[in-house]
N, C-alpha and C positions, 0 to 999 in steps of 0.2 A: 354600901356606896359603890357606885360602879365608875370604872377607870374606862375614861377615854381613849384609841390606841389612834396613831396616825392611820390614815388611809392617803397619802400622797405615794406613789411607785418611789420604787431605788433599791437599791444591792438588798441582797440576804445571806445572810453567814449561815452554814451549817452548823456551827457551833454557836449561836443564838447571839442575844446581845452582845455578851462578854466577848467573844470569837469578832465581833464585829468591832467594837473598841477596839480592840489590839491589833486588830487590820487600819484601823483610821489612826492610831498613833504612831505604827510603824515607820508610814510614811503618810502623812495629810495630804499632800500634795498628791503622791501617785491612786491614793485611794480616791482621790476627790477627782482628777482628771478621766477615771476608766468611770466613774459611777457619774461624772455629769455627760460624759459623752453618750452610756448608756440609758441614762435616762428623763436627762434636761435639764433647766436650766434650775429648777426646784426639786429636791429629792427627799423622801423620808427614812431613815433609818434606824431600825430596832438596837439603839446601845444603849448600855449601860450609862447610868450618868457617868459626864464628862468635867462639870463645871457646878452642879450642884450637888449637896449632899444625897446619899441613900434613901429610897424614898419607897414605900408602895404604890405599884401601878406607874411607873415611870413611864410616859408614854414615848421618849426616844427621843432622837435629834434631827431639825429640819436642817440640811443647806441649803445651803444658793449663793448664787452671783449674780453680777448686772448692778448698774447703779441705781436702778429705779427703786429695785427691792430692796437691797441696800437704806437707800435712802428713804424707805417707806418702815423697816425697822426702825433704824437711826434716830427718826423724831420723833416718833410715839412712843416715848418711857411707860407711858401708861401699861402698853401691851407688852412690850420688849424690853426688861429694863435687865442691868448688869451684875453681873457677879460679883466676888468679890475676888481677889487676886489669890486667896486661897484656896480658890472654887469647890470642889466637892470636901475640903477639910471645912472649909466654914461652919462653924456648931450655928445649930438651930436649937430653936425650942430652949427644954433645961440644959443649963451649962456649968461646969466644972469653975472651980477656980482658978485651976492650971489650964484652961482652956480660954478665959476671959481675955487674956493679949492680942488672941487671934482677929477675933472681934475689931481690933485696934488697929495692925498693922495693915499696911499695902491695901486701904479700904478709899481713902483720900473723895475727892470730887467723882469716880466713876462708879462708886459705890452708893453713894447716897442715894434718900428718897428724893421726889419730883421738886416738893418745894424747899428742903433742905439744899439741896444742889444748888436751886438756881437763888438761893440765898447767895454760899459761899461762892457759887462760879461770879456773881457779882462783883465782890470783894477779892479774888483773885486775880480773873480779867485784868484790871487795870496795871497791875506787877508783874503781869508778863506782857503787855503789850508792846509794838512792835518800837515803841521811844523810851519805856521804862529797861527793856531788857539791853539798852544800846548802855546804861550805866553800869552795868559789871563788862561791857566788850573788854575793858582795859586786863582784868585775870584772863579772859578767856588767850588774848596775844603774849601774855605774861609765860600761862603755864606751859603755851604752843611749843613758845620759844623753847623753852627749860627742858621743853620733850628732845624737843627737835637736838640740840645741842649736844645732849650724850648720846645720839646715833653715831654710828660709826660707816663713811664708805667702805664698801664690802663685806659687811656681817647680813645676814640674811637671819629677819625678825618674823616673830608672826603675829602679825601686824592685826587681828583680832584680838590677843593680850594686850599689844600695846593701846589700841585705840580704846579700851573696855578702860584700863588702868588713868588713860588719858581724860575722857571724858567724868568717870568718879573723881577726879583731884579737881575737874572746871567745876561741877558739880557742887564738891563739897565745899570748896572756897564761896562761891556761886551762894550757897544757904549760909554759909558759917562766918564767913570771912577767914581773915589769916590767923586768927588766934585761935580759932577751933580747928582748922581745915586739915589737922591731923586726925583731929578725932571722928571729924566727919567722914572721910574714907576709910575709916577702919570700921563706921558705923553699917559702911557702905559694902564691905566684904560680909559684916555678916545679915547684911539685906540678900544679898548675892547668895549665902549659905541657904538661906530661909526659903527663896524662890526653889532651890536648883531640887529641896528636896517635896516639894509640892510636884515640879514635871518628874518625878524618880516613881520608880514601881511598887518604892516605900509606901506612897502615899495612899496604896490600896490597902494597905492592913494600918488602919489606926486605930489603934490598942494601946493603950499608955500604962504598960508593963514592962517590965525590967529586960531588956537586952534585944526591945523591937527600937528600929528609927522614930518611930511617929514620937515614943518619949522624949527620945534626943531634943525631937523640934520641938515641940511644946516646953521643952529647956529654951530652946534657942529663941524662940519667940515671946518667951519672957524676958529673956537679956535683950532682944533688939526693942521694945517697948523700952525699960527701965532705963536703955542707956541713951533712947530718943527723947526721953524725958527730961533726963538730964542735963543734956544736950540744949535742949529746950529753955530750962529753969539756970544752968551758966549763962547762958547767951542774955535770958533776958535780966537778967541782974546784973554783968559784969559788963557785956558788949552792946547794949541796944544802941549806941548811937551810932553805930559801923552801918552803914551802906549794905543792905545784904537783905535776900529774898528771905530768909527767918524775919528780920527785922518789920522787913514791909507788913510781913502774916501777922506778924504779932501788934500793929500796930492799926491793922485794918478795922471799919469799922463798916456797918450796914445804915441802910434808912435812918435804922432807929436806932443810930449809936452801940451798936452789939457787938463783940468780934468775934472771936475764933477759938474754943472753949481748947486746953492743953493736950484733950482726949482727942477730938478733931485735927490739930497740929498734928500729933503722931501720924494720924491716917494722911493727911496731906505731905509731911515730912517723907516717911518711909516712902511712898508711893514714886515721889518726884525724885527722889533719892536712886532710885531702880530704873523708873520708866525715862526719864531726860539722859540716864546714863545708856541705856542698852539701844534705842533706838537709834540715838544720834550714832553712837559706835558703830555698831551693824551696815546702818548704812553709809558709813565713809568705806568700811573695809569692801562693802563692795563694789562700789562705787572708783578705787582705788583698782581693784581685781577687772572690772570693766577697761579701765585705761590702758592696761598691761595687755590686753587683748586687742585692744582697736588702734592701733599706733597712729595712724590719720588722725585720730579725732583727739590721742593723747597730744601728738605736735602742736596740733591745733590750738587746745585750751592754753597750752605752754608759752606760746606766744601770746595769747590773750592776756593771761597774768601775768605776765613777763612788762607786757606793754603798759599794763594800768599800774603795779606795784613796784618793779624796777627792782625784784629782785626782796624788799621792804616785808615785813608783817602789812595786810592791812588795817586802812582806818574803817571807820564803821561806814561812811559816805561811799567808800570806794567797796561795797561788796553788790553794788546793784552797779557795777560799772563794769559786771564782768558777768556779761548777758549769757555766753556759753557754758560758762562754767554752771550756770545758773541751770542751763538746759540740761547739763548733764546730771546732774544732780536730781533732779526730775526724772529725766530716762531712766536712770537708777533704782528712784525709788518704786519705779513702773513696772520694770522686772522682777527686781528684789524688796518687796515693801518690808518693811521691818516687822510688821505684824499683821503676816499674811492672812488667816483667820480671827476673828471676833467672834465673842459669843454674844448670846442675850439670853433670858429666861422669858419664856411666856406668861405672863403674871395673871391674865386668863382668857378663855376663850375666845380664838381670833381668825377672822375670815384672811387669807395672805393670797393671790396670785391665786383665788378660785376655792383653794382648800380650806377646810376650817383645822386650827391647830389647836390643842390641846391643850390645858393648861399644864402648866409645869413643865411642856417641853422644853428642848432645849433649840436656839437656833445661832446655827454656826454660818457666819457670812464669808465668803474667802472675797479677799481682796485682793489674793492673784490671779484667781478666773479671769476676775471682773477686768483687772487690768492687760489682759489676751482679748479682749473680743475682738474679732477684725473689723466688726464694723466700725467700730470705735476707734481703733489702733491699725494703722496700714502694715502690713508686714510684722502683726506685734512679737515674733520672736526675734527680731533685730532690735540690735540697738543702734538705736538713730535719733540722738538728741534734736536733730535739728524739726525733729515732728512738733517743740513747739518753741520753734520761733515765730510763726504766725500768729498773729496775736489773737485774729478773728475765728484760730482753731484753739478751741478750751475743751478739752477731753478730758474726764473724771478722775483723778489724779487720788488717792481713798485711802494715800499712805496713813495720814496721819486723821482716820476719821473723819468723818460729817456730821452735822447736828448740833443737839444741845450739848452731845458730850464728848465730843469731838477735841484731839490735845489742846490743853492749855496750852502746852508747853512749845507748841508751833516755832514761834518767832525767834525764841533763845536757840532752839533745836537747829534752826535753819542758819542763825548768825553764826552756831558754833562749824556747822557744815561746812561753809563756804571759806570761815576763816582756817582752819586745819586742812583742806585739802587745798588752799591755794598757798600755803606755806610749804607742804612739804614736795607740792611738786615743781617750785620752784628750786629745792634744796638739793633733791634727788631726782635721779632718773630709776623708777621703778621697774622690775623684772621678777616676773614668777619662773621658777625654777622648772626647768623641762619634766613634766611626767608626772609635774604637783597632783595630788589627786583629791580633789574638792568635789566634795560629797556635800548636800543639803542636808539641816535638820533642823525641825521647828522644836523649839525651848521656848513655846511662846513666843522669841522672835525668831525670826529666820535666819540661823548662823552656818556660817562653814563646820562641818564635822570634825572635821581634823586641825581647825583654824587655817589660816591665810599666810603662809610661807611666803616671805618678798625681800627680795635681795636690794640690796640699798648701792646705787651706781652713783659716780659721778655724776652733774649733770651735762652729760657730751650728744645731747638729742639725738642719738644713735636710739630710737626707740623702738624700731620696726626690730633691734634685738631684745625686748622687754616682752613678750612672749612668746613663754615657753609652753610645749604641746600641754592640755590639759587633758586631764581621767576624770572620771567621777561623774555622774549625775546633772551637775551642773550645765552637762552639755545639752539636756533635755530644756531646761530652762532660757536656755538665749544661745542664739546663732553663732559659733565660734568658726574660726579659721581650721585646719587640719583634724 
């Protein structure tokens, strides 16, 4: 059998594939800006797999950016379809029985086959739409508050812990309601454990022998199965008639009267468990870190929320009444998307943007590129929300996917957005500490390295003192002062 290799140009490592991975993980971002500058808008490169298992004949990893191609992946599952959130741990073929969980977790609707998906995306669709998720808004103001409360003026948080911690409690209430919602963030740390050792160095030696990690996790991914299960099997025997996204799943039904088998839930549970929490987190905290830099545009919105909530939590009516803050929230995600790279697998051979690719490669789409082109974006290393107040400018916005498989989780993501940062920058006048040194790193989402240090002020709109000089990396990413 002969193995297909890419013939598309892009970078070459002297130390072959492997030398080339470890070049693109270092940093994605700085590897991907010097390799599309040198060689376009479509590149191929000889690595190691990234996202699927070990394989013979691996023919390597396509990028690119731009929304066209993006969006020419995106809808053809046929050709491009997705990994699973364990990406190269994923067992294929024969499987162990200490490996059979994996199979399970973090596989949810982005994992599924063509007509599998769009069975369940059916049956999920309507439980997260944009009138069904306005029924949990009431925890979401609830837990805001409860957060907001034990801040203290003058302690300086970092406000990546706290929004990660915030977001898993709306979450787990969110799936569980209040009589599980301890046990669903505790479910939720060790979903957290389970991811953090997938993006770790561990995950290149998986050997399930005494005193390697991969053991550990394949422990751990049988406790986060057994105790989502459980979870699952209390709730529906003790709580089904609580108001809550488990409830809906477990009560949904297709065409033909079918729902949502227990083994399916896990994948859907675990999934929305992770992905509704790190997303939404991510992008407040920078979104927050933006505001501490642009003092004009932080005044701004402060008055905007000021004027429609009067100081108030808002109501669910009153979060499209607050057009700026909406904008900003957007610019945000423009800079910083939460999950700046997506993969897909070529499932087989496919003609893309001229070239024929391979099957089984892999393709990595960046969504920060895309979201730099100038054509597209005037000035795109500013930030300058007001690029979309015109309504007749619709610029490709790719934070949260396109497509068939694009977030469910949209709607909830974006109520819980608006409602968390228009609470606390009413509450507080925020300030990063002079010299902070914010560093990028993608964990799958794009987080601050060191976290997000912010000193909690009065609110006395002295904001033109709410930043302080920034270090780090960060400065490469968007237009800062000093």
């Amino acid at each position: 059998m002969t193995h297909q290799k890419l013939k598309i140009p892009g970078p070459r490592s002297f130390l072959g594939p492997f030398g080339a991975t470890l070049s693109f993980f270092q940093d994605p971002i700085q590897f991907l800006d010097k390799a599309f500058q040198n060689h376009g808008q479509i590149i191929g490169v000889h690595t190691a797999p990234m996202a699927t298992p070990p394989q013979p004949g691996y023919p390597g990893t396509v990028f690119l950016y731009g929304p066209e191609l993006i969006k020419e992946v995106s809808k053809d599952y046929d050709n491009f379809h997705r990994t699973a959130m364990s990406h190269r741990l994923y067992p294929i073929g024969s499987i162990s029985s200490r490996q059979a969980a994996v199979t399970k977790i973090m596989t949810g609707l982005t994992h599924m086959p063509k007509e599998i998906h769009q069975r369940h995306r059916g049956m999920i669709n309507p439980l997260l739409s944009k009138n069904t998720v306005a029924e949990y808004f009431e925890n979401v103001v609830d837990i805001v508050n409860q957060t907001i409360d034990q801040w203290e003026t003058g302690e300086t948080l970092d406000m990546s812990e706290e929004m990660l911690k915030l977001t898993l409690q709306i979450t787990s209430r969110t799936m569980f309601g209040k009589h599980l919602e301890n046990d669903g963030f505790k479910l939720g740390l060790l979903i957290e454990d389970w991811v953090r050792f997938v993006m770790s160095v561990g995950h290149l030696f998986p050997y399930d022998i005494p005193g390697f990690p991969y053991r550990n996790w394949l422990n751990l991914s049988q406790e986060v199965e057994s105790e989502t299960r459980r979870l699952i099997n209390d709730f529906a025997v003790n709580h089904n008639d609580e108001n809550t996204l488990l409830s809906k799943m477990i009560q949904a039904r297709d065409g033909h009267g079918e729902g949502i088998s227990e083994e399916d839930l896990v994948g859907h549970v675990s999934l929305l468990m992770w992905g509704s929490r790190d997303a939404v987190a991510n992008a407040i905290v920078w979104t927050l870190f933006l505001l501490t830099q642009h003092s004009n545009i932080y005044a701004d919105v402060v008055d905007e929320v000021q004027g429609v909530l009067h100081g108030a939590a808002p109501s669910v009516d009153q979060l499209e009444k607050m057009p700026f803050l909406n904008s900003i929230i957007k610019e945000s995600l423009r800079l910083f998307p939460s999950f700046p790279i997506t993969h897909r697998v070529v499932g087989q051979e496919t003609e893309l943007a001229g070239f024929i690719i391979p099957k089984r490669a892999e393709i990595g789409m960046s969504v920060y590129h895309t979201h730099r082109i100038p054509e597209l974006y005037e000035e795109p290393g500013k930030f300058k929300p007001e690029r979309w107040h015109n309504s007749s400018y619709s610029p490709p916005l790719l934070s949260f996917g396109m497509g068939p498989r694009a977030c469910a989780g949209f709607n909830f993501g974006w109520q819980e957005m608006l409602t968390i940062i228009s609470v606390i920058i009413q509450n507080f006048r925020l300030a990063l500490p002079a010299g902070a040194m914010i560093d990028r790193e993608i964990k799958v989402a794009l987080i601050p390295k060191r976290g997000m240090p912010i000193k909690l002020n009065r609110m006395d709109s002295n904001f033109a003192a709410s930043s302080g000089s920034v270090k780090g990396n960060v400065k490469e990413m968007v237009a800062l002062a000093g």
